[in-house]
PDB file of N, H, CA, C and O in Angstrom:
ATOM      1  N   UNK A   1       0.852  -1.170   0.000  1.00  0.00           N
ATOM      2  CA  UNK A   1       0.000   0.000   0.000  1.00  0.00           C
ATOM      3  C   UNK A   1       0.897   1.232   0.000  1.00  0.00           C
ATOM      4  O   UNK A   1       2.052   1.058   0.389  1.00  0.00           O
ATOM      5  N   UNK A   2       0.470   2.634  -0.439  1.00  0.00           N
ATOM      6  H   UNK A   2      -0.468   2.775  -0.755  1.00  0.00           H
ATOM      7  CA  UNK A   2       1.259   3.209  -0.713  1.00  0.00           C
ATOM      8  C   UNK A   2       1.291   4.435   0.062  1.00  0.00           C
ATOM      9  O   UNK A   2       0.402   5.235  -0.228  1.00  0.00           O
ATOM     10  N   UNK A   3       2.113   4.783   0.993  1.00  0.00           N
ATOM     11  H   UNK A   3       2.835   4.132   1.229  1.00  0.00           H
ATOM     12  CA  UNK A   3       2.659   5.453   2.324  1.00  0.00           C
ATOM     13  C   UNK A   3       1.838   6.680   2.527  1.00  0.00           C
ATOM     14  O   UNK A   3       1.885   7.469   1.583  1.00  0.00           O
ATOM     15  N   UNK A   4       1.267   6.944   3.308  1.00  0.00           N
ATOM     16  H   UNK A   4       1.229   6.303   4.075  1.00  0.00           H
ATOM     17  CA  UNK A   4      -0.126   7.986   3.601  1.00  0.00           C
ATOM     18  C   UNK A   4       0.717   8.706   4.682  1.00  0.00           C
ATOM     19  O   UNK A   4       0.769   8.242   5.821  1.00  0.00           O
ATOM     20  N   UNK A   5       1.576  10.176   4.232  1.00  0.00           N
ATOM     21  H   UNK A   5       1.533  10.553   3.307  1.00  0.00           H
ATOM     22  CA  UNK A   5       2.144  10.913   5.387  1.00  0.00           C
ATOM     23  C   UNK A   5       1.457  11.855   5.692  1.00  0.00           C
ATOM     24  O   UNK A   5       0.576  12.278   4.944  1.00  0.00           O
ATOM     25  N   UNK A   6       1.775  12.462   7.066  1.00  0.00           N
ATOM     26  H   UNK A   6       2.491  12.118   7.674  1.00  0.00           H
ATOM     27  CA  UNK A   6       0.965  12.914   7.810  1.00  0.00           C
ATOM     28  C   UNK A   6       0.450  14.173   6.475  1.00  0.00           C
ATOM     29  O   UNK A   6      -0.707  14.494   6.205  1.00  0.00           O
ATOM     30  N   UNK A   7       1.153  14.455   6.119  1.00  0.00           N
ATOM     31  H   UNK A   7       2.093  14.193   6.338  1.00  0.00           H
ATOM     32  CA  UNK A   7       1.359  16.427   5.445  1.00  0.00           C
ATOM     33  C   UNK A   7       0.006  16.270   4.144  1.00  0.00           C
ATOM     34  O   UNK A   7      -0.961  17.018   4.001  1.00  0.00           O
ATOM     35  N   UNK A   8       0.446  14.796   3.173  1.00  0.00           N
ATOM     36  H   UNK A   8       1.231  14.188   3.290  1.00  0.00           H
ATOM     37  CA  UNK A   8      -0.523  14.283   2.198  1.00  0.00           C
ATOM     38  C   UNK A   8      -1.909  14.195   2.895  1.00  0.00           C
ATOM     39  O   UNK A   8      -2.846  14.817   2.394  1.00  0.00           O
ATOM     40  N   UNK A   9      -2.121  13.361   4.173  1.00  0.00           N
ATOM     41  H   UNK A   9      -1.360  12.856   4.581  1.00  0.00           H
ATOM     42  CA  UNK A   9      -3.653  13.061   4.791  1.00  0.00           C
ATOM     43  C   UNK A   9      -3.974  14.551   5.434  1.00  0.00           C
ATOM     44  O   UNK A   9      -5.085  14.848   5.872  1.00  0.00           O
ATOM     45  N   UNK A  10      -3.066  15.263   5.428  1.00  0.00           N
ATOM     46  H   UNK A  10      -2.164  15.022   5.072  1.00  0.00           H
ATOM     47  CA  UNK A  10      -4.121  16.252   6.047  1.00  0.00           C
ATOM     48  C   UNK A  10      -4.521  17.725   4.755  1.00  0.00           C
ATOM     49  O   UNK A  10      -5.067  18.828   4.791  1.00  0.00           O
ATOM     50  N   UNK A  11      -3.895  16.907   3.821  1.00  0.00           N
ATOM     51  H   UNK A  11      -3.452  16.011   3.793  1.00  0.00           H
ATOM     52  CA  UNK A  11      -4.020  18.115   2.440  1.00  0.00           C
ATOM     53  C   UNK A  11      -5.474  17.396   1.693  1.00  0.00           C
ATOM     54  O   UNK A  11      -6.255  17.911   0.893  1.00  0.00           O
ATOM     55  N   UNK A  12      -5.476  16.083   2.273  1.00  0.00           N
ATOM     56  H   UNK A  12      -4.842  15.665   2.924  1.00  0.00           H
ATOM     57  CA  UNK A  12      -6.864  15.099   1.464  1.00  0.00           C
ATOM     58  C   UNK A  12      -8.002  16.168   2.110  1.00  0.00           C
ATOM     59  O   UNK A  12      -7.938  16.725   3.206  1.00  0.00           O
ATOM     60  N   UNK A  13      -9.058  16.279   1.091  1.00  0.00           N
ATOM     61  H   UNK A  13      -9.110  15.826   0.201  1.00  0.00           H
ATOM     62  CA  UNK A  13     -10.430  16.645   1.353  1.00  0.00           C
ATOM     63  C   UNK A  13     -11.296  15.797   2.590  1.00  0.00           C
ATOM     64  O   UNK A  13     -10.871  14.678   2.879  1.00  0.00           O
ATOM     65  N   UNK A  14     -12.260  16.220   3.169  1.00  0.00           N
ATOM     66  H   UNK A  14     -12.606  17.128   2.935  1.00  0.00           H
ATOM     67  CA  UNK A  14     -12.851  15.564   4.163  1.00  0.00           C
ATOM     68  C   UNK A  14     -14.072  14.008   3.398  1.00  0.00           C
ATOM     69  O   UNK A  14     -14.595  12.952   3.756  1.00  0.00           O
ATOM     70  N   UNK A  15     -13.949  14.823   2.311  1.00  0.00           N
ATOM     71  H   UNK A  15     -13.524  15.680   2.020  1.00  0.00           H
ATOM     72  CA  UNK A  15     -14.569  13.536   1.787  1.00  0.00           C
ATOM     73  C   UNK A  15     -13.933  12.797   0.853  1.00  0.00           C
ATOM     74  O   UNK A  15     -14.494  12.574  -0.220  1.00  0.00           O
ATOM     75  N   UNK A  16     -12.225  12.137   1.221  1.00  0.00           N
ATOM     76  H   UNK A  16     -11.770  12.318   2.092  1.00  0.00           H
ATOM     77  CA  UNK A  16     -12.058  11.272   1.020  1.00  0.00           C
ATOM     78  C   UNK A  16     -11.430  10.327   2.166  1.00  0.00           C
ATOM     79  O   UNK A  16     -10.408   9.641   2.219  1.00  0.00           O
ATOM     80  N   UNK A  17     -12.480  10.589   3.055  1.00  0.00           N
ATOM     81  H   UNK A  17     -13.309  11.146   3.013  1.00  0.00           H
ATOM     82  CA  UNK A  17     -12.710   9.665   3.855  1.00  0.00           C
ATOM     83  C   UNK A  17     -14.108   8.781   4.502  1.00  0.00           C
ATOM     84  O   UNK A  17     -15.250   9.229   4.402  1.00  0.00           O
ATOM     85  N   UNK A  18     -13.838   7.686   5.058  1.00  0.00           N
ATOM     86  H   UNK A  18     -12.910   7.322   5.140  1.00  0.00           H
ATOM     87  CA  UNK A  18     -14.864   7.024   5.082  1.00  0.00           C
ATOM     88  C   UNK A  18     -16.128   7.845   6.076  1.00  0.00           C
ATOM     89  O   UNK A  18     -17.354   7.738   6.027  1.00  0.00           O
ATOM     90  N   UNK A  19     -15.168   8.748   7.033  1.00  0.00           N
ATOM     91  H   UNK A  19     -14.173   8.834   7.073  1.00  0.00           H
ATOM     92  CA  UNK A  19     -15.860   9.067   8.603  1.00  0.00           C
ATOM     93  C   UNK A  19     -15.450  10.311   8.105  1.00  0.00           C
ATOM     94  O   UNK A  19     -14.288  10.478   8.476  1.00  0.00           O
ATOM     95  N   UNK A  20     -15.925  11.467   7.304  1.00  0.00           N
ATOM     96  H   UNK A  20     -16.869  11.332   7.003  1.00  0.00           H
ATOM     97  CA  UNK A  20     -15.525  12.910   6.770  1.00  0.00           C
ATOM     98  C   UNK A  20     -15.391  13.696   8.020  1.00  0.00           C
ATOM     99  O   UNK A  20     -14.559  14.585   8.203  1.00  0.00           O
ATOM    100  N   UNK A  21     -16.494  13.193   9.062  1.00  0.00           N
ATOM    101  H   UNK A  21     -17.170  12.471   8.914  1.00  0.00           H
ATOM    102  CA  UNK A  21     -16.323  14.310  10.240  1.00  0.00           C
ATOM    103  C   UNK A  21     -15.011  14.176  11.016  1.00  0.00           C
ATOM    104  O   UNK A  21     -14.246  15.061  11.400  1.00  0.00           O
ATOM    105  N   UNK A  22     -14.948  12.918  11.143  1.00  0.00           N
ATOM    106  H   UNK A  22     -15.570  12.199  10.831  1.00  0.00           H
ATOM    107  CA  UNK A  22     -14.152  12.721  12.108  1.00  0.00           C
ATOM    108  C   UNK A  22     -12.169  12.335  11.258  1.00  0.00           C
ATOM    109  O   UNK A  22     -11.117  12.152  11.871  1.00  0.00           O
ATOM    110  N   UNK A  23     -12.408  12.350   9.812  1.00  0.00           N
ATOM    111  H   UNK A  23     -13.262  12.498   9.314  1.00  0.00           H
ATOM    112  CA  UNK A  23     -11.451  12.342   9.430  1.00  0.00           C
ATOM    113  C   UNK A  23     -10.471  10.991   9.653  1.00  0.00           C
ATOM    114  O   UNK A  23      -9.257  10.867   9.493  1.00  0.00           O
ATOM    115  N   UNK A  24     -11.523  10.006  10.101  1.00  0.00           N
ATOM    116  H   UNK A  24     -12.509  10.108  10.231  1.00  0.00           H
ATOM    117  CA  UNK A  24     -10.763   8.948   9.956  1.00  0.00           C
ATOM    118  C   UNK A  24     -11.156   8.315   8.855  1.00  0.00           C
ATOM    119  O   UNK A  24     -12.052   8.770   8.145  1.00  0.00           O
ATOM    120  N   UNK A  25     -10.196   6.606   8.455  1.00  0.00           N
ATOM    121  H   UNK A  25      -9.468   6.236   9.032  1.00  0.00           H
ATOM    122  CA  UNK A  25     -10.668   5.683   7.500  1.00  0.00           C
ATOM    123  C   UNK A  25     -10.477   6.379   5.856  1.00  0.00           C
ATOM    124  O   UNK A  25     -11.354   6.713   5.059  1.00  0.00           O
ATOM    125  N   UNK A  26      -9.023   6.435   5.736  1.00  0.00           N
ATOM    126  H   UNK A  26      -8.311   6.164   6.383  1.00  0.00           H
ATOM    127  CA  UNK A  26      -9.083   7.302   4.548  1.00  0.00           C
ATOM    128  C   UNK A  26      -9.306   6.088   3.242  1.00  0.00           C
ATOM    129  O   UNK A  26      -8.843   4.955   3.112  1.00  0.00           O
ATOM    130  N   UNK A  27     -10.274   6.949   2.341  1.00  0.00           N
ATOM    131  H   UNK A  27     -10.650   7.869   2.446  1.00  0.00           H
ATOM    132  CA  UNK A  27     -10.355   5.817   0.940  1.00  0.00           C
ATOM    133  C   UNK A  27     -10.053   6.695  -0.108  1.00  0.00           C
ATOM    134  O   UNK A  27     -11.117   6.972  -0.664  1.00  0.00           O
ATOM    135  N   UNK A  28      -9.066   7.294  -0.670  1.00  0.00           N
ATOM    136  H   UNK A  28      -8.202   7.069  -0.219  1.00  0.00           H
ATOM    137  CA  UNK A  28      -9.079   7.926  -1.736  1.00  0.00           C
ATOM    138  C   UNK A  28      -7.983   6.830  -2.883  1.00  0.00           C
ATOM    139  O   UNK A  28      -7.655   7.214  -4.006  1.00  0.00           O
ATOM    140  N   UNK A  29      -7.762   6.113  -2.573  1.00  0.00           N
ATOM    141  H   UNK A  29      -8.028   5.801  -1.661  1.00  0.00           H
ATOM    142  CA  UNK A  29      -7.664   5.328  -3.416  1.00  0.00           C
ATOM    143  C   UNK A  29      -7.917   3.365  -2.932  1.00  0.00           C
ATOM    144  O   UNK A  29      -8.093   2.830  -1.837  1.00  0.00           O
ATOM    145  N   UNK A  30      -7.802   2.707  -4.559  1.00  0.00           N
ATOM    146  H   UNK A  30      -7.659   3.141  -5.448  1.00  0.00           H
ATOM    147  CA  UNK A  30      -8.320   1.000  -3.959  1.00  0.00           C
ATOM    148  C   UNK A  30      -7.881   0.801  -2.843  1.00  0.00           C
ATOM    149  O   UNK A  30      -8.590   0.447  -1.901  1.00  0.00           O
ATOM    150  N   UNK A  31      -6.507   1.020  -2.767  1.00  0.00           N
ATOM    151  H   UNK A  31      -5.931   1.308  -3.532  1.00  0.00           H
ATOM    152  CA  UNK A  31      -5.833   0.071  -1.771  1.00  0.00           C
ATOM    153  C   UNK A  31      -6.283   0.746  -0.806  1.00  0.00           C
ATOM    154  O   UNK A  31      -7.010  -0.027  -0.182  1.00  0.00           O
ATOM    155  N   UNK A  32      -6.276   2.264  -0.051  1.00  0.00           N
ATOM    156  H   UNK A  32      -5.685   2.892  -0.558  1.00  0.00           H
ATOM    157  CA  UNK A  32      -6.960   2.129   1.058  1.00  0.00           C
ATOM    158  C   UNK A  32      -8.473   2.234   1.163  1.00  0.00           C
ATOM    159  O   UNK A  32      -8.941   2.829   2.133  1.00  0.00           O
ATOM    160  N   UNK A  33      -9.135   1.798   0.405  1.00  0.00           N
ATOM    161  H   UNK A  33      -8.754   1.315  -0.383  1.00  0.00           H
ATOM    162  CA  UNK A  33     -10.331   1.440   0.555  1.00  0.00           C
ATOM    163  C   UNK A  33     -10.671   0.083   1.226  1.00  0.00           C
ATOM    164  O   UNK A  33     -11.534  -0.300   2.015  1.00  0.00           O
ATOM    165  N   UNK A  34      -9.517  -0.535   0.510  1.00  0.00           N
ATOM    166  H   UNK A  34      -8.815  -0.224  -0.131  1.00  0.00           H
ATOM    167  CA  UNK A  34      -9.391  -2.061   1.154  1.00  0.00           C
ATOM    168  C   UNK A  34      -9.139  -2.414   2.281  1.00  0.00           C
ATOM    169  O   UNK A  34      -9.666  -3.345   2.890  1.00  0.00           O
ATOM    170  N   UNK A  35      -7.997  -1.426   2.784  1.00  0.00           N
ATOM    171  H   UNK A  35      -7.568  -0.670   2.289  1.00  0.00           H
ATOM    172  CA  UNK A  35      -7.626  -1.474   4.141  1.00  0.00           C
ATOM    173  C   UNK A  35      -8.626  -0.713   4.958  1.00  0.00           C
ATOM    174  O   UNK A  35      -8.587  -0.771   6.187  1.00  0.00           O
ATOM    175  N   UNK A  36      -9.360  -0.128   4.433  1.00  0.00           N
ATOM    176  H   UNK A  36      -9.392  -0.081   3.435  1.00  0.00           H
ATOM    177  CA  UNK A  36     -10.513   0.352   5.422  1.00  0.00           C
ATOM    178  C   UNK A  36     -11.421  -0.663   5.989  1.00  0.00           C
ATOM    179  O   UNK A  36     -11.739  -0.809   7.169  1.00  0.00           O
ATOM    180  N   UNK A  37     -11.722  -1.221   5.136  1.00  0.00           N
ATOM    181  H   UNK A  37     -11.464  -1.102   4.177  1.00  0.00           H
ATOM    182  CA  UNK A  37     -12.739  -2.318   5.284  1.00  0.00           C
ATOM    183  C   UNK A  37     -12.143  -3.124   6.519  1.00  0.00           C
ATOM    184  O   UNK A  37     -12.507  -3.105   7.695  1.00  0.00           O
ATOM    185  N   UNK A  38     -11.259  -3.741   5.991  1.00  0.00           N
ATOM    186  H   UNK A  38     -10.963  -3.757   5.036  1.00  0.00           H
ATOM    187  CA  UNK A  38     -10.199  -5.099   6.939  1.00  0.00           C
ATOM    188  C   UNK A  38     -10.130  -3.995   8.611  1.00  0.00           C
ATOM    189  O   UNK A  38     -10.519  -4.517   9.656  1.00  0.00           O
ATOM    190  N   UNK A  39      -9.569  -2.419   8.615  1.00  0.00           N
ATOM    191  H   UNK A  39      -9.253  -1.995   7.767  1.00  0.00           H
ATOM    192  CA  UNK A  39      -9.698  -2.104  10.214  1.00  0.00           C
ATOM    193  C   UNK A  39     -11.052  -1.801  10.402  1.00  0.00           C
ATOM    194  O   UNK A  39     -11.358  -1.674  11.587  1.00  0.00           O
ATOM    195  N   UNK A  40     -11.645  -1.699   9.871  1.00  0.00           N
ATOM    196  H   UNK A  40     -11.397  -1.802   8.907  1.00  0.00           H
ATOM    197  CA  UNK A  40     -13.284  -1.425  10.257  1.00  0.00           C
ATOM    198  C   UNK A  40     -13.244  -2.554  10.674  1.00  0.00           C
ATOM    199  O   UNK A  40     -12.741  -2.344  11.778  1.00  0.00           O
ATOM    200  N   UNK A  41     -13.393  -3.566  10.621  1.00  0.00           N
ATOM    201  H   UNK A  41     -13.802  -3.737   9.725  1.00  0.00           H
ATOM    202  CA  UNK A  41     -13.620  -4.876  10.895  1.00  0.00           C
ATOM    203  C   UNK A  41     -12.909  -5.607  12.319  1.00  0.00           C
ATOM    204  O   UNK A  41     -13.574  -6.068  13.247  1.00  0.00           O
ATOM    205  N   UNK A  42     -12.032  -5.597  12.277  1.00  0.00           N
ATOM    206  H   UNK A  42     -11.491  -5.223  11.524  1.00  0.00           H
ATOM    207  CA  UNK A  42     -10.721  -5.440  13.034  1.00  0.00           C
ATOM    208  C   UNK A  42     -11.454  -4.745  14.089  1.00  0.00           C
ATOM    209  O   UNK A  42     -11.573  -5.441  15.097  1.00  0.00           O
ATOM    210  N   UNK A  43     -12.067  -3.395  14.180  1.00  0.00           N
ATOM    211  H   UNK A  43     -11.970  -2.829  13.362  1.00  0.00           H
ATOM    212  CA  UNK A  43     -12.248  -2.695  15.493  1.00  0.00           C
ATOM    213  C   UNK A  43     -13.803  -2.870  15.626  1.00  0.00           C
ATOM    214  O   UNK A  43     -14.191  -1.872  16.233  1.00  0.00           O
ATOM    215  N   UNK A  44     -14.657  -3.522  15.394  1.00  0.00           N
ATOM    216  H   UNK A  44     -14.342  -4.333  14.901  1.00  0.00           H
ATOM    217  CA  UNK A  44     -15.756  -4.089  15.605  1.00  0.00           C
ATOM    218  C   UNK A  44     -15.293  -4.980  16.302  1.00  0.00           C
ATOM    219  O   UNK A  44     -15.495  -4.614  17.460  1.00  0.00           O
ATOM    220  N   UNK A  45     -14.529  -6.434  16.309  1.00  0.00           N
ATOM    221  H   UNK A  45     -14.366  -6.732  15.369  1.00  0.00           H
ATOM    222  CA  UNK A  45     -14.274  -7.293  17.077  1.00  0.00           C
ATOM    223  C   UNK A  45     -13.723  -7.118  18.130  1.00  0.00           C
ATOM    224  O   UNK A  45     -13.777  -8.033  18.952  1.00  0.00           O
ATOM    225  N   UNK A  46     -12.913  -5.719  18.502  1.00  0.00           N
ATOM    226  H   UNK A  46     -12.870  -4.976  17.834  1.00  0.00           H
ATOM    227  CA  UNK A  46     -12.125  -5.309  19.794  1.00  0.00           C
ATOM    228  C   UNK A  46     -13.175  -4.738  20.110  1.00  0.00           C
ATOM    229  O   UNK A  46     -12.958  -4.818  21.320  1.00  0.00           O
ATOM    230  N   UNK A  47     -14.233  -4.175  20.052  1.00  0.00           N
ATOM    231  H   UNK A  47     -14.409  -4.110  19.070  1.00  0.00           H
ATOM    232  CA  UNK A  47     -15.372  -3.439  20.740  1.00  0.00           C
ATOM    233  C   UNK A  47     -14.942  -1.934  20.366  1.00  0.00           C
ATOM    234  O   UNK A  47     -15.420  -1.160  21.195  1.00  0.00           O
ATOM    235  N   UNK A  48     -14.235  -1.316  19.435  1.00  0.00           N
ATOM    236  H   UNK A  48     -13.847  -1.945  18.761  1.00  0.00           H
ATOM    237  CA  UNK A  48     -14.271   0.358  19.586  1.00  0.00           C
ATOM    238  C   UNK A  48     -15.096   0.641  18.750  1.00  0.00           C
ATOM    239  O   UNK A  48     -15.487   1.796  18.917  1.00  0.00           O
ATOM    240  N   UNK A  49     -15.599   0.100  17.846  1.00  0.00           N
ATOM    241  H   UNK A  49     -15.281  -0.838  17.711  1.00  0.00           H
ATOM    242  CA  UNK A  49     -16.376   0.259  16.562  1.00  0.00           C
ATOM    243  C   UNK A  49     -17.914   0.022  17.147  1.00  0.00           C
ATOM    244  O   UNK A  49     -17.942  -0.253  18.346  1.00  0.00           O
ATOM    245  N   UNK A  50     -18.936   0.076  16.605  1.00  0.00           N
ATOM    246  H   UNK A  50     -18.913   0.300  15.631  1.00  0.00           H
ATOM    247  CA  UNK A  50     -20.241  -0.012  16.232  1.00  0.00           C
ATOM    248  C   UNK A  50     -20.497  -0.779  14.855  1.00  0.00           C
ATOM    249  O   UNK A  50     -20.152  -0.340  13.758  1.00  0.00           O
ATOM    250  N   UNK A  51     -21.058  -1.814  15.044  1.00  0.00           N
ATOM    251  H   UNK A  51     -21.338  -2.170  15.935  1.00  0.00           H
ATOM    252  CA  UNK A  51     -21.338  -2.250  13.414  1.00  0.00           C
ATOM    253  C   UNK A  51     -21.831  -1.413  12.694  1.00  0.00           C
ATOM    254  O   UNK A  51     -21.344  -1.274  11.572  1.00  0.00           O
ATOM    255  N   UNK A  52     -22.809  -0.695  13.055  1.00  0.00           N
ATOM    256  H   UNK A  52     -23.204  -0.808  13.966  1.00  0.00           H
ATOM    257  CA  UNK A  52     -23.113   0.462  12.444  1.00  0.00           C
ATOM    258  C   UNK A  52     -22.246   1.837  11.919  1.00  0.00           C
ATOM    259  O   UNK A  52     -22.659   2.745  11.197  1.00  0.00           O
ATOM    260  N   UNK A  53     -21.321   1.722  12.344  1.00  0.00           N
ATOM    261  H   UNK A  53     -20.986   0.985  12.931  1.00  0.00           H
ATOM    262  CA  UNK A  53     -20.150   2.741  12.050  1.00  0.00           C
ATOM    263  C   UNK A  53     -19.744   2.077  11.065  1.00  0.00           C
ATOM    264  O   UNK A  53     -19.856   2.565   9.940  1.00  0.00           O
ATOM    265  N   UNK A  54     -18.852   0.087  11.358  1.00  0.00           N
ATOM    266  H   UNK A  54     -18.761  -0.309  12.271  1.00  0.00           H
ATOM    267  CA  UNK A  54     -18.616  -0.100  10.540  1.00  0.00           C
ATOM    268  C   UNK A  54     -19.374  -0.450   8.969  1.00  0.00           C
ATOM    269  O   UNK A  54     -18.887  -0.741   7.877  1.00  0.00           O
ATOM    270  N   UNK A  55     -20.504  -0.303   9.349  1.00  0.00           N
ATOM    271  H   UNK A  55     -20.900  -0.066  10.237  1.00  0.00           H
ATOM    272  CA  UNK A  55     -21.150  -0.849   7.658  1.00  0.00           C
ATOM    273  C   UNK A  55     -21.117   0.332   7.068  1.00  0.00           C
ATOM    274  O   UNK A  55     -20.925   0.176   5.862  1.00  0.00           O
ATOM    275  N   UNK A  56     -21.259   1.928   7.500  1.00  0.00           N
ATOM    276  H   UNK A  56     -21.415   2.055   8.479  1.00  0.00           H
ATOM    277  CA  UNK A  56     -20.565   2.750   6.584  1.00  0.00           C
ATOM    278  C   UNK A  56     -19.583   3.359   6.281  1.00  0.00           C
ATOM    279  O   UNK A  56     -19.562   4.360   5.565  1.00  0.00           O
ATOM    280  N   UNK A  57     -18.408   2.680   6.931  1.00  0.00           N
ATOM    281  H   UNK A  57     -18.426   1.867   7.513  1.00  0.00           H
ATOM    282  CA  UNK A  57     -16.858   2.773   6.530  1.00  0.00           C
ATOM    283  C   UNK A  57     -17.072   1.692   5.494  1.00  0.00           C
ATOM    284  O   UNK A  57     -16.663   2.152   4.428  1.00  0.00           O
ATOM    285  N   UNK A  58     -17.603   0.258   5.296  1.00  0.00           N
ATOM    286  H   UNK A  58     -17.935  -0.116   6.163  1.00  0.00           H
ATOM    287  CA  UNK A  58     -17.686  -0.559   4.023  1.00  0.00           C
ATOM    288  C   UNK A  58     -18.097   0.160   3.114  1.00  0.00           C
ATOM    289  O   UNK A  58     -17.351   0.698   2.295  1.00  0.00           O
ATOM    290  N   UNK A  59     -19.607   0.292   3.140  1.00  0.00           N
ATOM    291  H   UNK A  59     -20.212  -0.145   3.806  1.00  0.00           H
ATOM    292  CA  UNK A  59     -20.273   1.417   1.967  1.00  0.00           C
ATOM    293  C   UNK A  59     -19.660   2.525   1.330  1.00  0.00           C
ATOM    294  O   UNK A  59     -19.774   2.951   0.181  1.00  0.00           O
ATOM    295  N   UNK A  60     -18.987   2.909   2.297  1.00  0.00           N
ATOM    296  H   UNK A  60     -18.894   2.562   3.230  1.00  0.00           H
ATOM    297  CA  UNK A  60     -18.114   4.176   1.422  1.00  0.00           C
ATOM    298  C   UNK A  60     -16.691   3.610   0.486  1.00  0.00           C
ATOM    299  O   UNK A  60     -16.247   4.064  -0.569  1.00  0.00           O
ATOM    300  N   UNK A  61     -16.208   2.471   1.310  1.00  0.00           N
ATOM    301  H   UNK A  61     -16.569   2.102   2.167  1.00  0.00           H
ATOM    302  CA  UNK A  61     -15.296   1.763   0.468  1.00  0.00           C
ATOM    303  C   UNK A  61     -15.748   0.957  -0.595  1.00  0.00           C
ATOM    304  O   UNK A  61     -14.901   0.723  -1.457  1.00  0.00           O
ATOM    305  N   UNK A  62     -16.705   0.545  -0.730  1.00  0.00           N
ATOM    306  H   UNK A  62     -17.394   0.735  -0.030  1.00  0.00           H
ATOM    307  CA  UNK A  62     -17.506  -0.327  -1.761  1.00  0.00           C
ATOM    308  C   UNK A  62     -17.441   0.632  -2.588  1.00  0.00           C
ATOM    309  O   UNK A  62     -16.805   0.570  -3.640  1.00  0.00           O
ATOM    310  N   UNK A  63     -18.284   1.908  -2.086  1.00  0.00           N
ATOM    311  H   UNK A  63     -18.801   1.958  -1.232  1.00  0.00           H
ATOM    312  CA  UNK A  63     -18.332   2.729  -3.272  1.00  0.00           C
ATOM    313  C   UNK A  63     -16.970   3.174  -4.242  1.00  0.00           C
ATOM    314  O   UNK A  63     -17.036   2.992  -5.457  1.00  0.00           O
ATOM    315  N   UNK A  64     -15.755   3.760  -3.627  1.00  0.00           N
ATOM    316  H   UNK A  64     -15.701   3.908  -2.639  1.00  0.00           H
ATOM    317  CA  UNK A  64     -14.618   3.127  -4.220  1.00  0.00           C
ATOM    318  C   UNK A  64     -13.966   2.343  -4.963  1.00  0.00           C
ATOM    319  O   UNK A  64     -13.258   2.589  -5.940  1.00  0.00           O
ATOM    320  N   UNK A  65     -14.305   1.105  -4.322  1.00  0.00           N
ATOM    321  H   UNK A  65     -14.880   0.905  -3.529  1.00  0.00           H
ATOM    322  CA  UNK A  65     -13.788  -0.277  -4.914  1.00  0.00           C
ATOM    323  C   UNK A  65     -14.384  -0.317  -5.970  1.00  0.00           C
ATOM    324  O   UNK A  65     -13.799  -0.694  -6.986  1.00  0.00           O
ATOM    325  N   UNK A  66     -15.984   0.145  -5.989  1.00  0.00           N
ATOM    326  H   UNK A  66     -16.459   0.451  -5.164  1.00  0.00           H
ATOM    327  CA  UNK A  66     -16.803  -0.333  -7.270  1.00  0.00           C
ATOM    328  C   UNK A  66     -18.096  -1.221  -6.753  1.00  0.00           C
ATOM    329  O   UNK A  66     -19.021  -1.705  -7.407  1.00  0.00           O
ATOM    330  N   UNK A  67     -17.921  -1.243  -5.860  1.00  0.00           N
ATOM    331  H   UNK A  67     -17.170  -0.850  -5.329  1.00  0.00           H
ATOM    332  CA  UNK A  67     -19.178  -2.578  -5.631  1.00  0.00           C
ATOM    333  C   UNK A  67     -18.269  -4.012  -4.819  1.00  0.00           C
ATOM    334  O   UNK A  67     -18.829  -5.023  -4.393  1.00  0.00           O
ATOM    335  N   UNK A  68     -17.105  -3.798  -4.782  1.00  0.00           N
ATOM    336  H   UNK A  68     -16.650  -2.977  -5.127  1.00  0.00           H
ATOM    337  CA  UNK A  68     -16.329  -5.222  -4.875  1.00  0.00           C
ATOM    338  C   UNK A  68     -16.050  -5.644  -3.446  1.00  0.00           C
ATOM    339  O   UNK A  68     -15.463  -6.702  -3.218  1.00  0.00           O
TER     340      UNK A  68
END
C-alpha cells in the first residue's frame, strides 16, 4: 500500500474519507479502501467500533472499490 504521510492526509479533502467528520478511514484510493474495510472490521471485534459505524466505513469503500 502506498505510504499515507501525515502532510498528504491532512491536504486530502474531508470527503475522502470514510468518517468525513471525524477524518478517519481514509479511501481515496483501492488500496486504502481495502484497508478500510479489513480495520473497520478489526475494530468491531475489539469493541471500539459499532457495526453500524462499521457498515458505513464498508459502503463508502464499496463505493470506491466499485461494488467489490
Amino acid at each position: 500500500m502506498a505510504k499515507l504521510t501525515a502532510s498528504t492526509r491532512n491536504a486530502l479533502p474531508s470527503s475522502a474519507f470514510a468518517l468525513p467528520k471525524s477524518r478517519k478511514y481514509p479511501v481515496q484510493d483501492a488500496e486504502h479502501a481495502a484497508d478500510a474495510k479489513g480495520r473497520a472490521t478489526q475494530q468491531v471485534k475489539k469493541g471500539k467500533l459499532s457495526p453500524a459505524t462499521a457498515a458505513k466505513i464498508r459502503a463508502r469503500a464499496n463505493a470506491v472499490l466499485g461494488g467489490k
